[in-house]
Structure formats: structure tokens, C-alpha cells
N, C-alpha and C positions, 0 to 999 in steps of 0.2 A: 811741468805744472801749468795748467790753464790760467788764462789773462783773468778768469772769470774767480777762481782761488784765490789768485795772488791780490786783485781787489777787497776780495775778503778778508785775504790775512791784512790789508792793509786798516782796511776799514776798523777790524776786532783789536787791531792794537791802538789804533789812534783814539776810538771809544775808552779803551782800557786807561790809555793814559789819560785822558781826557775826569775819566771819572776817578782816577786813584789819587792825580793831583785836588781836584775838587773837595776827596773825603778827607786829603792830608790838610790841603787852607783850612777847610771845616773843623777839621776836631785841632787844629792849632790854634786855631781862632775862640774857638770853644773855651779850650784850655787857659788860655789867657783871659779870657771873658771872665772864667768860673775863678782866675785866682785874685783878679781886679775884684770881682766880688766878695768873696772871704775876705780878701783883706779890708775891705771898707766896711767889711759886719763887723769885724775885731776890734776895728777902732772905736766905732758906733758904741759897740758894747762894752770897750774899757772905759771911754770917755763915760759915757752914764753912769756903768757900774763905778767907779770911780767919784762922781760927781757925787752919787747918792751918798755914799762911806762918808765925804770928807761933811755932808752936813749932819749925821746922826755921831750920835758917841762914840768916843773909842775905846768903846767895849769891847776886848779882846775875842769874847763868846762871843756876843753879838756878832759882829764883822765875821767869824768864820761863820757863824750859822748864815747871814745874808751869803757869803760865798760857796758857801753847802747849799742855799735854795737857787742860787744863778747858776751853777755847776749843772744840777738836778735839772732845772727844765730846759737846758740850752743842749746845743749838741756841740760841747767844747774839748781839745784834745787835753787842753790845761787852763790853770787858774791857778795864777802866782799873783802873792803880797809878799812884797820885801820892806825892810827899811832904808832910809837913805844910805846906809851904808852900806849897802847891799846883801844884808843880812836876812833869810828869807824868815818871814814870820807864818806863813800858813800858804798849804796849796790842796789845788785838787787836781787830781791828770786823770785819766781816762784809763783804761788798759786797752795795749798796742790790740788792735783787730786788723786784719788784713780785709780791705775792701773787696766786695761780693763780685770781683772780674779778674779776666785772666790773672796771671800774673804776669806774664809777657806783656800783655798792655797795660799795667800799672810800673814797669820797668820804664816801658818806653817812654809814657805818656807820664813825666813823674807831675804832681801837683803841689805846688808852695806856696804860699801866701803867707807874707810875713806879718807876727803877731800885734795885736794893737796894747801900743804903754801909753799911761796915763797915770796924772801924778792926784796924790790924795794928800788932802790940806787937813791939817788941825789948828784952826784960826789960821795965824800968820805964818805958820811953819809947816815945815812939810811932812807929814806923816808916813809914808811910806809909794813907794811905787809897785802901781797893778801893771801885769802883763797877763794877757789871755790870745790864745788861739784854738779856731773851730776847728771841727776835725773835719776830715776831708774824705770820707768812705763813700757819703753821700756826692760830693764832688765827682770823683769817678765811676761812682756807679751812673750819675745823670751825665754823665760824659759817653760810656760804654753805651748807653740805650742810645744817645744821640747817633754815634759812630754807627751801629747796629739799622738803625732806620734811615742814615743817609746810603747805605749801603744796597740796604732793601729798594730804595727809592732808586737805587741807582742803579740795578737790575732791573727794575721795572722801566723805566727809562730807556734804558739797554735794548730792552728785549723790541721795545716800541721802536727804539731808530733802528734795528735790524729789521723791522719787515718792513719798515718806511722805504729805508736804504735798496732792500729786498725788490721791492717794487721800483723805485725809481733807478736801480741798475739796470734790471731789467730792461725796463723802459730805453733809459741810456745804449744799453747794449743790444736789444733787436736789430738794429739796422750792422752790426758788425755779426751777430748768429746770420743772417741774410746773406753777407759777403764770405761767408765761410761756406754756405750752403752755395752758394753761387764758385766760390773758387772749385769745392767738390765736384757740380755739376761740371764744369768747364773742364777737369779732369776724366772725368767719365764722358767728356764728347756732346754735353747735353750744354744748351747758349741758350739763357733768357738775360732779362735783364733786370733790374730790381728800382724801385724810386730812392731817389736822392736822400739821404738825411737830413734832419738840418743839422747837426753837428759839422763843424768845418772841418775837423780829420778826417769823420768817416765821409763828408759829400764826396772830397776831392780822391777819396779812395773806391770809392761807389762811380762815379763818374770816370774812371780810370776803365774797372773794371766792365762799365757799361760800354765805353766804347770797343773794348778789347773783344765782347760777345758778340757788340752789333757790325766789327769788322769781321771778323770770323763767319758771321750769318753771313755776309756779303760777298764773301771768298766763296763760301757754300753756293749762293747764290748766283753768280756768274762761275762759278765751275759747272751749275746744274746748267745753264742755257747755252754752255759751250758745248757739252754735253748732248744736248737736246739739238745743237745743229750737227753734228756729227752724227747721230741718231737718223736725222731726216737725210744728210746727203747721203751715208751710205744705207739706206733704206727704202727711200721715199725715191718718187720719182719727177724729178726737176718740172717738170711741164705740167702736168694735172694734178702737184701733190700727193697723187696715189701710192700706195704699197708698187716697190717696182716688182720685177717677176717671182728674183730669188724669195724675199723677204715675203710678199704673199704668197706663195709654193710653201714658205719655212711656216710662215702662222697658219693656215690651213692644215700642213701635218701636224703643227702642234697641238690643234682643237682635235684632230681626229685621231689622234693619241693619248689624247686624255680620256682615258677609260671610266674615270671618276666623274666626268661633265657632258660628253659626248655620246651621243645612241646615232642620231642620224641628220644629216642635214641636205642643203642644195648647194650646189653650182652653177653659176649662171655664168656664159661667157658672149658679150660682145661682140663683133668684126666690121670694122668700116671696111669695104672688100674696093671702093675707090679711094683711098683716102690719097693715092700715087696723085691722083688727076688732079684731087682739091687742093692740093700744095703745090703742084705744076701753075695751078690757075689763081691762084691766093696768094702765093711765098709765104715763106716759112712761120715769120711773124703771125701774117693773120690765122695760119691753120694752125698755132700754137694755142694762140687763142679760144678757136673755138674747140680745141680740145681740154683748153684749161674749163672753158665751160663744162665740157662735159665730165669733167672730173671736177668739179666745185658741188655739180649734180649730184654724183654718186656720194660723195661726202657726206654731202648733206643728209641723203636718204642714210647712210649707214648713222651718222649723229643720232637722228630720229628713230632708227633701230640699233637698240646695240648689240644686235647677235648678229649683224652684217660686218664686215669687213668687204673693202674692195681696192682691187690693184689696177697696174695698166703691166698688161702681158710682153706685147710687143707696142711697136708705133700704133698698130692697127687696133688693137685688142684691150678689152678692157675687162674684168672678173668681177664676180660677187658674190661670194661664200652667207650662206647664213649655216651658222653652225648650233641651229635649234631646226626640228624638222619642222615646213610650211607644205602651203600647197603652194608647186614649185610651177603652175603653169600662171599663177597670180602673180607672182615672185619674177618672173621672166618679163613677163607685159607689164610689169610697174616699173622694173628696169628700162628698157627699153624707150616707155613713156616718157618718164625722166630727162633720159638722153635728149631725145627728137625733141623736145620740148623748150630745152636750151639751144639749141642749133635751127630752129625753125626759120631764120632767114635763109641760114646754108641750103635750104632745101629749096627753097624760092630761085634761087644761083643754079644747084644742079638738083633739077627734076625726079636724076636717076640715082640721088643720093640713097646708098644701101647702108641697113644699120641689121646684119642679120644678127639673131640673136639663138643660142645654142643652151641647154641647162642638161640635170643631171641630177640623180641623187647622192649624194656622197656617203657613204656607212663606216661601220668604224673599223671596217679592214682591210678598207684602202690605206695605204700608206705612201712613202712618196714618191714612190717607178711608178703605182699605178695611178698615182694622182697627175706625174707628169705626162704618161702617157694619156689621161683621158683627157688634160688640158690641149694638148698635140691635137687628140683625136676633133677636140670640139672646135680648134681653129682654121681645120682642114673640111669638116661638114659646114661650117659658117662661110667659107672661102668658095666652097665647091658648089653651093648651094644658094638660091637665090629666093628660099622659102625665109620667110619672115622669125618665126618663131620651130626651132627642133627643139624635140625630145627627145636628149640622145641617151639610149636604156644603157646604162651601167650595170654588166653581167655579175660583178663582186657582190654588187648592193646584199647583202643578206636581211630575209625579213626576222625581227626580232619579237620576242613575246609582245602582241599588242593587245592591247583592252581597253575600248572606249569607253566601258561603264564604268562610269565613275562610282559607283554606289559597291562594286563587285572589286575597284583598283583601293578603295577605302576600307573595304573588309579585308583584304589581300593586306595591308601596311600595319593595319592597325593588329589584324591577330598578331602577326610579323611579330611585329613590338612589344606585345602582352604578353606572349610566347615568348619572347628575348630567342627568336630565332634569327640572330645578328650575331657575324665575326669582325673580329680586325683583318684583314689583308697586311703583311710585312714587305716594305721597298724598302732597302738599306739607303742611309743619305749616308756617304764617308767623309772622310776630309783628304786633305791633298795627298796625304800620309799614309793613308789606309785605312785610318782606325774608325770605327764607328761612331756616328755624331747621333743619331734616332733613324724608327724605323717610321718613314710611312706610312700611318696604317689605316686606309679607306676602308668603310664600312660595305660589307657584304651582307644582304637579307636573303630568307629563304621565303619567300611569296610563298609556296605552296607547301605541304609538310614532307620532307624526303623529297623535295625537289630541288632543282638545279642552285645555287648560290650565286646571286645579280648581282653586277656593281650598280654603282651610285648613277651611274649616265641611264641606267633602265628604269629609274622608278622616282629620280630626281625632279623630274618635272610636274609629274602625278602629284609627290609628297608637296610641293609649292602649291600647284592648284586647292590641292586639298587642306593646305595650312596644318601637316604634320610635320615640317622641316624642322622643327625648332623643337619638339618631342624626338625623331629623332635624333639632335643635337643631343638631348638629353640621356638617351640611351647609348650612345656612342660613346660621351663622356664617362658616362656614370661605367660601363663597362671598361673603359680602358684604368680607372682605378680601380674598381674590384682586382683587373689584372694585376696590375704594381702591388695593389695591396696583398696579395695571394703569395709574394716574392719573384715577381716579373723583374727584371732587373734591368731590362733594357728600355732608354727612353722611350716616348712613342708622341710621335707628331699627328696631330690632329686637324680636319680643317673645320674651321667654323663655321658657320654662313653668314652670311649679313643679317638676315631677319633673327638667328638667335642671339648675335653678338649686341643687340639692339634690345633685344628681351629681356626687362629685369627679374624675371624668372627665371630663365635659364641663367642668368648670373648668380643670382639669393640660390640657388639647387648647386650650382658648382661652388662656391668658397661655401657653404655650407658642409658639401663631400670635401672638400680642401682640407677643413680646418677639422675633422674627425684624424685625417690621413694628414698631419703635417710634413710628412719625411718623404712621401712621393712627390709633393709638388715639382721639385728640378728636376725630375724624370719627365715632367709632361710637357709638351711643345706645343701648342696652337698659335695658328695660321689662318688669317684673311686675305680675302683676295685683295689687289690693288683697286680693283675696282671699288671692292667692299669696303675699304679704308679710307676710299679720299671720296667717297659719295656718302657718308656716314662719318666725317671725320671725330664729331664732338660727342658722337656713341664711342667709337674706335677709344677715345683721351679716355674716358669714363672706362672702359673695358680695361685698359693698360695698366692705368693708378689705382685700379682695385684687385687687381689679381697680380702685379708685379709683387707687391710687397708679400704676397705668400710665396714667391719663389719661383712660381712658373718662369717656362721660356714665352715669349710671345712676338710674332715673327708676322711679315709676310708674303706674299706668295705669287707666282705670274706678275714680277714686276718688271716695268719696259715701258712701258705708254704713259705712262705719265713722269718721267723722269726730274721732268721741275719743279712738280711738288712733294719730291725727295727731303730736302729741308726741312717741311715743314714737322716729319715726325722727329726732329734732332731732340726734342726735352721728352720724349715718352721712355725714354730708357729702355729702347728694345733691343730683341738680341741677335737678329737675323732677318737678314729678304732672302728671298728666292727670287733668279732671274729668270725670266720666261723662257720653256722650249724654243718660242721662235727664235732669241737671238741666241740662241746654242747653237740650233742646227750648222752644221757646216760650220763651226767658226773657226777650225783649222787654215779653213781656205778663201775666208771671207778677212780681209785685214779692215775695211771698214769699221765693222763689226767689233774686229778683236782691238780696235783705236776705243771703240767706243766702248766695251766691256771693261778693259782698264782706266778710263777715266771713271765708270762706275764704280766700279771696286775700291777707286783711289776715298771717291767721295763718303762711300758706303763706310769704311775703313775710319777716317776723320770722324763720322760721328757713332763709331764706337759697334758699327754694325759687322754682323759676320755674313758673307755674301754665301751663298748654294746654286750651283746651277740645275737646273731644271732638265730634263730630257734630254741626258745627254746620250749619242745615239752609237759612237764610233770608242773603238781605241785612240783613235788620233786625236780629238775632243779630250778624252783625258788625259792626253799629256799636255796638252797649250792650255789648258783653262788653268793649271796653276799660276804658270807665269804671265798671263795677264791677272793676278791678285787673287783669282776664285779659292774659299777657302774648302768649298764643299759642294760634291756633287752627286747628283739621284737622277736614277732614269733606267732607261734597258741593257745600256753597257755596262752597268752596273751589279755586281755579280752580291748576293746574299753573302756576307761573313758573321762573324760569332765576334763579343766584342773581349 
């Protein structure tokens, strides 16, 4: 039984007794009231009636007629005259009536009042003795109404201190509903903290559990930044900061493997072709230096773009992927700028200082032989070569549907969409187990009618320019419950984008479709990017607390780069991240990596999350990603099952 009951019961009997004793002093008090009073009538009225007799004659007519008119207007049970000898001379009594109330309460409640005597004089002597008593029907029936109305009065009463009570439990009890809700959370993995009461049981138990959330946040919190130096050393590269070779090699295929986000991009590669001689003539420290410069450079530049990434290759070499397509001869020369820009003393020192620079277009079926090989190819043209700026043609590159008219790409999306000429794509995500967790399921359009079926990387950038991303959102969702609702039985993971996830339309359109379909909600999965989540974080909290409670999953996705503000989603009650392709690839044989995906899993794990890996590429990937924590894995090794 609840503490909140047991108040109650306590409350409902202590009123009860409170008011049973009140109506028992009452009608006892009562009752003695009413018999103190009868009796001082009786007397009243023998004493007079008495008095009168002893001055008129003792005419034996007379005296019973005066006791026959006092009988007649009084309400008396009797009227006795004796004489001294106790001989009775005349009476009048009443016939027995049982008063107008229960009979149960005139058992209990009996009424006596003892009768009034009074002596009657004939001159000097004594003529006889009166005794009379009133009857008493009336006594208990004004007793019955009393009992009756303190009764009523006292359910009214009653009913007033239970919502009084009602309200000030309440009141009393919020701050322990709060520490229930907080123990719940804290079980569920989710740490906030709640304000003090002023009540001193619940402070000191509010403060207990305040600090027990905000060390826990702390734990999280230095596990994320140990985390995040493990992160950097096996990834990063000591000197410039930069992505080292493997790690930008791994995120480069993992952009150009996402078929969902990727169509085409550039390559740019770096070569200081003396850098032997500058560190001969420098030591080591200063040419640390100014290569830290030139890697605080590129940083910077990828900051200011975020569809750049950049690594350091070798000592010599330094990359720069943008994984959205540019003009890739702009892209080169703003690299390059960059560089020489920061090192312009070095160049005052040696004259002959070379910065040659090599690029390329990278398409999405390059993958990672031909990606290392074209990296090889571009540091052996930058080495061999004393030309400033190459254009080194990539034979893979394939050219892909392009249409600069925007007016002819906006009739092309929109018929799309009015047409509902749009599928789901199926990727299985399993678990460590085998079994089926949801499928993947990116949207495919048909641009042209009976024409080919594009992913999302060919028409993605169009649908942003043109501000149909969030209409599509809507069509992608709205289609994948018609699915479920049709008898689809398998969940289906969604991604969202950031501009719809932010849309209160596309919100009011999905728990509207929700709340018709109650029963598919835990079938449906959406996913934001990490990007999208902690750049939008107080849209993200808004998206979570409105659609959690219908049951969705809500999850997200390519997460790795921001790993310290991990934390910060522990009270949204989500159900899964995805970790990024880049830190899969290879993690068989990368132990940095697989140091650092078990600390994430461990973390992820503590607040309640279920980990996926992303891209997974090998058989040997899926056998190590269990045992560093991973609970689920999606990608190309990945084989389609039935669940």
C-alpha cells in the first residue's frame, strides 16, 4: 500500500474519531441538559400547582377539575394528589407513547428526570401531597434532531478538512512525488537533480539523493574526457592535431560509403618535398612547430567548413577531403594559401621552400584500395613534381545524373512527392545474437516516371537548396506507417534531418499519424545525426519529450566527434546511438580504437543506451565488436535476415 493511502487511512480515522467523540460529549451533554431541565419544570410546576390548591377550597370537584385543566394544557406523563398518608386521592397520567425516534436511540439515550413533590396546605395542616412529571417524547425527539444535525454538520465539516487535507498533502508530499520520480529516473540511467524541500526529512533526503546524481554526472563526466583523450591519441595526430593517416583513410571511406549523404566530393593532398632539410636546419622542436602551424591552419579552415575534414598523411603530407562536391581548383588554392600563410617566415629562411599541392575528385565508388591507392598516387605526383598546384584525373570518378536548373530539379522532387513515386530501401541492424533489431530504411525517389530509383546522396542537396527536405521528411515518415499500418511487422529506422526535427509541422503531422496508429509506434526508430543533435540540442529535448511518450524508439547516429557531450543527453530517455563508420573500420586491428569503443559502450551502457555499430565492413569486425560491449551492428557485412 502507498505512503499516500496509508496517510489517508490515517487521516479518515482520526477525523472519524475525532467527530464520533464530539457527537457522543454532544448528545451526552445534551441529554443531561434536557433532564436538568425537566426536572426544574416539574418542580416549578408542582411548587405553583401546589401553591394555588393549598389557597382555593378543598373542594374535592374543584381541585380535580383545576388538575384536569393543568394535565390538559401541559405536556405531563402524570398528575398525582395523595394524602398524607399516602393515600392517593385523584390522578391524571398520560397514555405510554413511544417517542417519534429510533428505538435503538431511545434504548441507548434513556431520558429521566426526576418528578417534582410539593406539599398542599389546608390552613395549618397538611392536605395532601402533589407529585407530577413531564413527559419526555418531546425530550428525545429535540435530542434525535440535535444528534441528526451535529451529524450532518459534521460531514460537512468532514468533507471541508478532506480537500483542505487534500491540498495541503499534496502540497506536503511534492517534493517526495519528485524524489520518487528522480529514484525512477536514476534507475532508468537518467541524473538530474531536483530543489531542496523545506521539510527537514525530505531536505536531507533530496540532498542525499542530489548529490548521489550530481556524482554519478561526474563519473560520466570524467569517463567522457578520458574517453575523448583516447579518442585523440589513437586517432589524432600528436604534432598538428590532425586526423593521422588510418583514421582520415577510415572517415573519408566512411563519407564515401554512405550512399544516403555522399554523390561526390574532392581530395586535396599537400607535400613539403624539403621538409628533410628544414628539420636538419631547424631541430625538431622548431619544425614541430611550424608544422603545428600548419595544422592549427587547416583546422581552422575545416571549423569554418564543416564538410572539410583534414589529416596529416605522413611527416610530409597533409589531406583535405570535403565530402560535398566544390570547385576543386578553388579548394586547392585556398588550401594551399592557408598553409604558406602561416609559415611565411619559413619561407624568408628557405627561399626554395616547396608546398606542392595535388587534388582529385573523389565519387562514391571509390572505396578504400582505391582511395589508398589514389592517396599513394597523389604523394608520389607532389614528390616527383615541382608544379605548384596538379590535377590529378581520377578514372573511377563516375559522372552521375546532374541538373543545374533548379526550376526543372524542383519539378523533378516535387512531382516525385505528389506522385508518392518513393520507396523504403531495407539494411538489416542485428544484434550481437543474430536477431533482428530494425531495418534501415533510406528513402529512394523515382525523378523521372519508369526511371532509375536514386538515393538520398543524388537529390539531397537539391531537396536543402530548394527547402523540400522537411516535405520529404514528411513523406518518408508518413509512408513508412502506412507500411506498419498495412501489417509490416518489422521495425523500420528512420533518419531525420535537422531542419524537420526543428519543424513544428513536421512534428504536429507525425504524433498526429502516431496517435490515429497507436500500436505501431515501437516499430518505428528515428535517428539524428550527432551533428544534428548537439547543434540543435533544445529542438532535439523538444523532439524526445514529445514523441518518447507515444512509444517511439529515438536514437542517434554517426556518433564519435563529439564524445564529451555524451552526457549531456543522460535525462532524454533515449534508446540507442550509432557509432560512426570511421571508428569501425578496421577495429579488429586497430587496439586504440577498440580501448576506445569499449570505454564508449561502457558509458553508453550506464546511461541506459544501446550502442550499433555503423559500417561494419569485415567478418572479423563482427566478431570483436561484441566483446568490446557493441550491442548491434549494420553495414555491408551485414547479410539481410527475416526476423
Amino acid at each position: 500500500m502507498s505512503l499516500i493511502k496509508k496517510l489517508w487511512i490515517a487521516i479518515i480515522i482520526a477525523i472519524a474519531l475525532a467527530f464520533s467523540a464530539s457527537i457522543v460529549v454532544n448528545t451526552i451533554s445534551s441529554k443531561e441538559y434536557l433532564e436538568k431541565q425537566l426536572q426544574m419544570k416539574n418542580i416549578d410546576n408542582a411548587v405553583s400547582l401546589a401553591l394555588s390548591i393549598s389557597q382555593m377550597e378543598k373542594d374535592p370537584v374543584i381541585i380535580d377539575l383545576m388538575l384536569s385543566a393543568q394535565f390538559d394544557n401541559g405536556h405531563y406523563q402524570y398528575i398525582r394528589l395523595t394524602d398524607p398518608n399516602g393515600k392517593l386521592m385523584t390522578e391524571r397520567e398520560s397514555s405510554s407513547q413511544s417517542p417519534d425516534v429510533p428505538l435503538w436511540f431511545s434504548k441507548l439515550i434513556h431520558i429521566s428526570a426526576p418528578p417534582g413533590i410539593a406539599q398542599i396546605q389546608n390552613g395549618w395542616s397538611q392536605y395532601g401531597t402533589l407529585s407530577l412529571a413531564s413527559t419526555t417524547e418531546f425530550a428525545y425527539q429535540d435530542l434525535w434532531n440535535g444528534t441528526l444535525m451535529a451529524l450532518f454538520w459534521s460531514a460537512i465539516i468532514a468533507a471541508i478538512t478532506g480537500l483542505i487535507s487534500t491540498i495541503i498533502l499534496k502540497r506536503i508530499l511534492r517534493p517526495l512525488k519528485e524524489m520518487v520520480n528522480m529514484a525512477e529516473a536514476i534507475g532508468d540511467q537518467n541524473f538530474f537533480t531536483i530543489q531542496e524541500p523545506k521539510t527537514i526529512e525530505f531536505k536531507t533526503l533530496a540532498r542525499a539523493m542530489n548529490r548521489l546524481s550530481n556524482r554519478i554526472k561526474e563519473m560520466l563526466r570524467d569517463q567522457t574526457q578520458l574517453l575523448e583523450g583516447l579518442r585523440l591519441e589513437a586517432n589524432y595526430d600528436p604534432v598538428t592535431g590532425l586526423m593521422n593517416r588510418k583514421y582520415f583513410i577510415s572517415r573519408v571511406t566512411a563519407h564515401v560509403s554512405d550512399e544516403e549523404s555522399f554523390n561526390d566530393g574532392v581530395l586535396v593532398v599537400s607535400h613539403i618535398s624539403n621538409l628533410a632539410e628544414i628539420n636538419e636546419t631547424l631541430g625538431g622542436v622548431e619544425t614541430d612547430a611550424q608544422l603545428k602551424k600548419m595544422g592549427n591552419a587547416l583546422g581552422a579552415l575545416c571549423h569554418q567548413y564543416p564538410s572539410l575534414i583534414a589529416g596529416r598523411l605522413t611527416g610530409a603530407d597533409f589531406a583535405v577531403f570535403s565530402k560535398l562536391p566544390t570547385d576543386h581548383h578553388v579548394l586547392a588554392t585556398q588550401i594551399k594559401n592557408v598553409q604558406l600563410k602561416v609559415v611565411s617566415n619559413l619561407q624568408d629562411t628557405f627561399p626554395n621552400f616547396n608546398l606542392s599541392t595535388t587534388f582529385s575528385k573523389i565519387s562514391k565508388s571509390d572505396q578504400l584500395e582505391g582511395l589508398k591507392k589514389l592517396i599513394s598516387t597523389a604523394n608520389e605526383k607532389a614528390g616527383a613534381d615541382e608544379i605548384d598546384i596538379i590535377d590529378l584525373i581520377n578514372h573511377n570518378f563516375i559522372t552521375t545524373y546532374e541538373n543545374n536548373d533548379e526550376v526543372e530539379w524542383r519539378n523533378m522532387l516535387t512531382t516525385a512527392l505528389n506522385t508518392k513515386r518513393l520507396k523504403l530501401a531495407a539494411f538489416p541492424v542485428i544484434s550481437s545474437s543474430g536477431k533482428l533489431i530494425h531495418n534501415e530504411s533510406p528513402v529512394r525517389l523515382q525523378l523521372e516516371k519508369d526511371g532509375a530509383w536514386v538515393s538520398a546522396a543524388e537529390f539531397i542537396s537539391w531537396a536543402i537548396k530548394l527547402d523540400l527536405i522537411t516535405q520529404i521528411d514528411d513523406r518518408v515518415v508518413e509512408f513508412a506507417i502506412e507500411t506498419l499500418a498495412e501489417g509490416g511487422n518489422l521495425a523500420i529506422g528512420l533518419n531525420v534531418s535537422t531542419g524537420a526535427m526543428c519543424n513544428p509541422s513536421y512534428l504536429d503531422k507525425l504524433i498526429a499519424q502516431l496517435k490515429q496508429h497507436p500500436d505501431i509506434a515501437q516499430h518505428l526508430w528515428l535517428e539524428v545525426t550527432e551533428d544534428g543533435v548537439f547543434n540543435q540540442l533544445d529542438e532535439f529535448r523538444h523532439f524526445c519529450k514529445t514523441l518518447k511518450p507515444l512509444g517511439c524508439k529515438i536514437g542517434v547516429k554517426h556518433v564519435g566527434a563529439q564524445i564529451l557531450r555524451l552526457g549531456e543527453l543522460h535525462d532524454l530517455s533515449l534508446d540507442y546511438i550509432k557509432i560512426d563508420a570511421s571508428l569501425i573500420r578496421g577495429i579488429d586491428s586497430n587496439t586504440g580504437n577498440q580501448a576506445f569503443l569499449k570505454g564508449l559502450c561502457l558509458i553508453a551502457h550506464s546511461i541506459g543506451l544501446m550502442t550499433i555499430a555503423e559500417g561494419v565492413y569485415s567478418d572479423r569486425e563482427i566478431i570483436i565488436l561484441p566483446t568490446l560491449g557493441i550491442d548491434g551492428m549494420t553495414g555491408s557485412a551485414i547479410k539481410p535476415i527475416s526476423d
